[in-house]
N, CA, C and O atoms as a GROMACS GRO file, in nm:
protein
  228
    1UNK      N    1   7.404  12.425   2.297
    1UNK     CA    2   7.460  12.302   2.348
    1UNK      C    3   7.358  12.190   2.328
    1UNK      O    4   7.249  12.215   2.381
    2UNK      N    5   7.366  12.081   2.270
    2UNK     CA    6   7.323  11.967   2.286
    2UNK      C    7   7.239  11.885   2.401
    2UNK      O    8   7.299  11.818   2.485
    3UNK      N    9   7.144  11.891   2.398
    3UNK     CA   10   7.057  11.816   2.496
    3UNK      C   11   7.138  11.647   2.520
    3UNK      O   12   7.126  11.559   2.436
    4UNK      N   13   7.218  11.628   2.649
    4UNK     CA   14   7.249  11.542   2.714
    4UNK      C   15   7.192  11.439   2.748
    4UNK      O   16   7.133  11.454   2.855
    5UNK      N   17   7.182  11.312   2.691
    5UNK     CA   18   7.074  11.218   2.741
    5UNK      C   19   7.105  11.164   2.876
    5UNK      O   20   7.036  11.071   2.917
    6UNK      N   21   7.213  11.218   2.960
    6UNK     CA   22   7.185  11.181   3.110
    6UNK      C   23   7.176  11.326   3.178
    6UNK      O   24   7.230  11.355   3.284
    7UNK      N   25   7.124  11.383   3.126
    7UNK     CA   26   7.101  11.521   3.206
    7UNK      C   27   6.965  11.540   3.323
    7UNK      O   28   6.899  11.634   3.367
    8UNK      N   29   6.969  11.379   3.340
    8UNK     CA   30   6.886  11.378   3.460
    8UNK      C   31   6.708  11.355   3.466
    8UNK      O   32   6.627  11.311   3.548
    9UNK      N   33   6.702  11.412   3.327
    9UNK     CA   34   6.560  11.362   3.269
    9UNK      C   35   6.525  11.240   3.290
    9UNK      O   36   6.619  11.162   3.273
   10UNK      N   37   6.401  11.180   3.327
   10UNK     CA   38   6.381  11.010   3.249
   10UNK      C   39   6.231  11.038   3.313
   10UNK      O   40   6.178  11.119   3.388
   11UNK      N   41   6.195  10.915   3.235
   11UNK     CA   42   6.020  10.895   3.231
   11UNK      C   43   6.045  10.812   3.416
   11UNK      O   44   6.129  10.768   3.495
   12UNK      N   45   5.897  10.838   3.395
   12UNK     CA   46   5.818  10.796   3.549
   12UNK      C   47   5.780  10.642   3.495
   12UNK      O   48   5.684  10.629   3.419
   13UNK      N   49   5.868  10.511   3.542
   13UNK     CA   50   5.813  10.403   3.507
   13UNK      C   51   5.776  10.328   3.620
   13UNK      O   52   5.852  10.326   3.717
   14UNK      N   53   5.677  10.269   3.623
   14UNK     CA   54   5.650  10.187   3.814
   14UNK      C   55   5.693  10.008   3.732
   14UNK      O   56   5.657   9.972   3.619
   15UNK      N   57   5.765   9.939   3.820
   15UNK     CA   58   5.792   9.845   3.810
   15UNK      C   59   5.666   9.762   3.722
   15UNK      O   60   5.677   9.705   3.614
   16UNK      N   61   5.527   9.779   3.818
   16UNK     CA   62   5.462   9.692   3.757
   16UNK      C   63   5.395   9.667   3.637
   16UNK      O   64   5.318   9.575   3.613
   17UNK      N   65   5.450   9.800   3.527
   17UNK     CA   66   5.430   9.839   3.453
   17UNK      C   67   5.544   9.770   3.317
   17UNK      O   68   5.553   9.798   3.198
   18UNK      N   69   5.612   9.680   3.398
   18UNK     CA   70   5.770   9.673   3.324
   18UNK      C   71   5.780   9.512   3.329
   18UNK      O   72   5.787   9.456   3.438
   19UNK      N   73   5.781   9.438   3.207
   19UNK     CA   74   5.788   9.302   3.216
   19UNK      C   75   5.905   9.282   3.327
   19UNK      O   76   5.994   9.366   3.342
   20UNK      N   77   5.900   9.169   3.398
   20UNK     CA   78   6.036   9.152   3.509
   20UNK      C   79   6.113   9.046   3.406
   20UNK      O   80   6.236   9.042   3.402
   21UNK      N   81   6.046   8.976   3.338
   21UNK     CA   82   6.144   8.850   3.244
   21UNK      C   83   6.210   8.960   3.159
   21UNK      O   84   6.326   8.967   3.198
   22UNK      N   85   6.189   9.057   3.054
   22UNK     CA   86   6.211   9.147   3.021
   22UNK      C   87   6.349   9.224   3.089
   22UNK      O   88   6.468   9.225   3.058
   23UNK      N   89   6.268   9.288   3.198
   23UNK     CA   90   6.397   9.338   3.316
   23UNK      C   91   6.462   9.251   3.306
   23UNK      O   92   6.515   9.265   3.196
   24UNK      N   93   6.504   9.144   3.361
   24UNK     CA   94   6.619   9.083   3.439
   24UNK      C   95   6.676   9.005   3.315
   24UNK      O   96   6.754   8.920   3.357
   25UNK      N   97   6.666   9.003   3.176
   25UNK     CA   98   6.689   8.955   3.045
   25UNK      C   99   6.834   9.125   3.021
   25UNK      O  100   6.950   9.128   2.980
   26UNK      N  101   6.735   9.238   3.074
   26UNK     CA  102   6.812   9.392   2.987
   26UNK      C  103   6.956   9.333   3.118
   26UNK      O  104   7.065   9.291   3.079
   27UNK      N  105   6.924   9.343   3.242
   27UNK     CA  106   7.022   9.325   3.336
   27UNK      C  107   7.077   9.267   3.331
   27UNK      O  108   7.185   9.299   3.381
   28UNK      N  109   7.071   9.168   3.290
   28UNK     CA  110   7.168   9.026   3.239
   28UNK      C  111   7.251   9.076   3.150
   28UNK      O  112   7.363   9.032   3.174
   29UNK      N  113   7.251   9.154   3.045
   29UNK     CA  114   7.306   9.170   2.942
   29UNK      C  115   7.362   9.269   2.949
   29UNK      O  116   7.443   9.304   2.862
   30UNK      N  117   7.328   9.355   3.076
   30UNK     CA  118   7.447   9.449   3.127
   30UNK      C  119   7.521   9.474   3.262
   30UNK      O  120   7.585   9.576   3.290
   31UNK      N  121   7.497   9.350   3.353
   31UNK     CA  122   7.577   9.299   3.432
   31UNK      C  123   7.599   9.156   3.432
   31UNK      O  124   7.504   9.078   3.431
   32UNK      N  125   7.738   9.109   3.432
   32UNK     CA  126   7.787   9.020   3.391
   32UNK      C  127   7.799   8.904   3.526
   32UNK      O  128   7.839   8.789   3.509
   33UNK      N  129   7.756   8.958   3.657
   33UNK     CA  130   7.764   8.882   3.780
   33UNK      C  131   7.663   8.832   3.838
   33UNK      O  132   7.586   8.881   3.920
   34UNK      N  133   7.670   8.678   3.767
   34UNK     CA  134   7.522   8.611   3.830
   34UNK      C  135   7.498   8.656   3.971
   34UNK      O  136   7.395   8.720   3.994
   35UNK      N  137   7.588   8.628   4.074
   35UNK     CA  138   7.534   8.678   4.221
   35UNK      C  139   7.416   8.804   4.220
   35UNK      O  140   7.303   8.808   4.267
   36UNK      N  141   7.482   8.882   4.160
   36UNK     CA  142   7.400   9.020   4.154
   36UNK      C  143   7.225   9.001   4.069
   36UNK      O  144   7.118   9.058   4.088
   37UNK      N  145   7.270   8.892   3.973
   37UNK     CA  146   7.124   8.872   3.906
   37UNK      C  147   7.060   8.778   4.004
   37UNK      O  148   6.964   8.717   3.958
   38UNK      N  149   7.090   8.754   4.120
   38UNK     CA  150   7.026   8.643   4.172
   38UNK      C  151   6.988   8.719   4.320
   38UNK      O  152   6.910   8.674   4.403
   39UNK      N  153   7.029   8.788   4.325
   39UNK     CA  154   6.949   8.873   4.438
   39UNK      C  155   6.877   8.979   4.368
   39UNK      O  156   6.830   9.064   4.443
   40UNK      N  157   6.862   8.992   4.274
   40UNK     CA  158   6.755   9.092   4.191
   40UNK      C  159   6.648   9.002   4.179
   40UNK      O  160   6.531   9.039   4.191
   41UNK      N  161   6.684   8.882   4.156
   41UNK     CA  162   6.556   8.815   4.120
   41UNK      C  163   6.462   8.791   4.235
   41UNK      O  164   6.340   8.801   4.228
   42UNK      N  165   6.555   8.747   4.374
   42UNK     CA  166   6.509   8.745   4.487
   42UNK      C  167   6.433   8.893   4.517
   42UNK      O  168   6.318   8.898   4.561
   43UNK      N  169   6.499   8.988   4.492
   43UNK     CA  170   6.395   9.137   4.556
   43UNK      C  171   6.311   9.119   4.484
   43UNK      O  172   6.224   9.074   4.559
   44UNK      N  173   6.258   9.122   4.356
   44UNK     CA  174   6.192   9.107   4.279
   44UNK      C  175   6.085   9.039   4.327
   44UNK      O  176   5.977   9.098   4.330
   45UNK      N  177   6.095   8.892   4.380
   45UNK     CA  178   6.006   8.831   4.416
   45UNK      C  179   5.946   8.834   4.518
   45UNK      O  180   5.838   8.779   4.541
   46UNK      N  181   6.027   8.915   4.607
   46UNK     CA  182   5.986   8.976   4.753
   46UNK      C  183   5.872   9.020   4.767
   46UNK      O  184   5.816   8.950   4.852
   47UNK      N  185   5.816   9.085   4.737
   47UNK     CA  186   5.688   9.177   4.780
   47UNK      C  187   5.721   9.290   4.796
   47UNK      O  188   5.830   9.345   4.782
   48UNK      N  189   5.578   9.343   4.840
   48UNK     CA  190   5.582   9.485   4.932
   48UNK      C  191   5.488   9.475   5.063
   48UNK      O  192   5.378   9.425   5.084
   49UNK      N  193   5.566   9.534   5.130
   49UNK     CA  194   5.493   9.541   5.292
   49UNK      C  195   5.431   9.659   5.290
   49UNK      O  196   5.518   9.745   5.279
   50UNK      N  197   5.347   9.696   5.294
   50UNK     CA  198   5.252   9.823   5.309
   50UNK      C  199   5.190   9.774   5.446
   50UNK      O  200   5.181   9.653   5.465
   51UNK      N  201   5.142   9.869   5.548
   51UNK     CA  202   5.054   9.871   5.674
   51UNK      C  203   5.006   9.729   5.700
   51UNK      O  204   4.890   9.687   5.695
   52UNK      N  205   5.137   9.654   5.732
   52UNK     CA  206   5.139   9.509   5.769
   52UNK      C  207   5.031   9.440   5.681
   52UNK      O  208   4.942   9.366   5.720
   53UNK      N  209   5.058   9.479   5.551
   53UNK     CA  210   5.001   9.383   5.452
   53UNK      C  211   5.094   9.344   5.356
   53UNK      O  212   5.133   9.444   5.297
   54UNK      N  213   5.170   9.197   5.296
   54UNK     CA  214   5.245   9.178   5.186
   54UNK      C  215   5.197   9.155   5.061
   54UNK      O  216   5.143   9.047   5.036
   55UNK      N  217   5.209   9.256   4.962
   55UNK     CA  218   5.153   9.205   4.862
   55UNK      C  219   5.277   9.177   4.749
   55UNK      O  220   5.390   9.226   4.756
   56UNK      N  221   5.233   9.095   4.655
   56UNK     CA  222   5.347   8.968   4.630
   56UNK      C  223   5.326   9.031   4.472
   56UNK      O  224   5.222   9.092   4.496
   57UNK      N  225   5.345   9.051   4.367
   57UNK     CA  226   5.303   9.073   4.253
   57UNK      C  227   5.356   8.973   4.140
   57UNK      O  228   5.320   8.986   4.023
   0.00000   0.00000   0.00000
């Protein structure tokens, strides 16, 4: 049988590793609902709260 390319496999990628103009360029082009690209962009820009520290990237 054929190795399935959604058979659940995928690489280990960490966001910060991943252009976000990039990202939200692939997302755009495969969701068609600005609303949805516009709260991605917002999480995106959010941060992370770790042990009451925000770090912003």
């Amino acid at each position: 049988m054929p190795e399935d390319p959604g058979d659940g496999q995928s690489e280990d990628v960490s966001f910060g590793s991943v252009s976000q103009e990039w990202l939200l360029r692939f997302i755009e082009h495969r969701i068609g609902d600005k609303r949805i690209i516009r709260l991605i962009r917002k999480w995106l820009k959010a941060g992370i709260l770790e042990d009451g520290i925000v770090t912003v990237d």
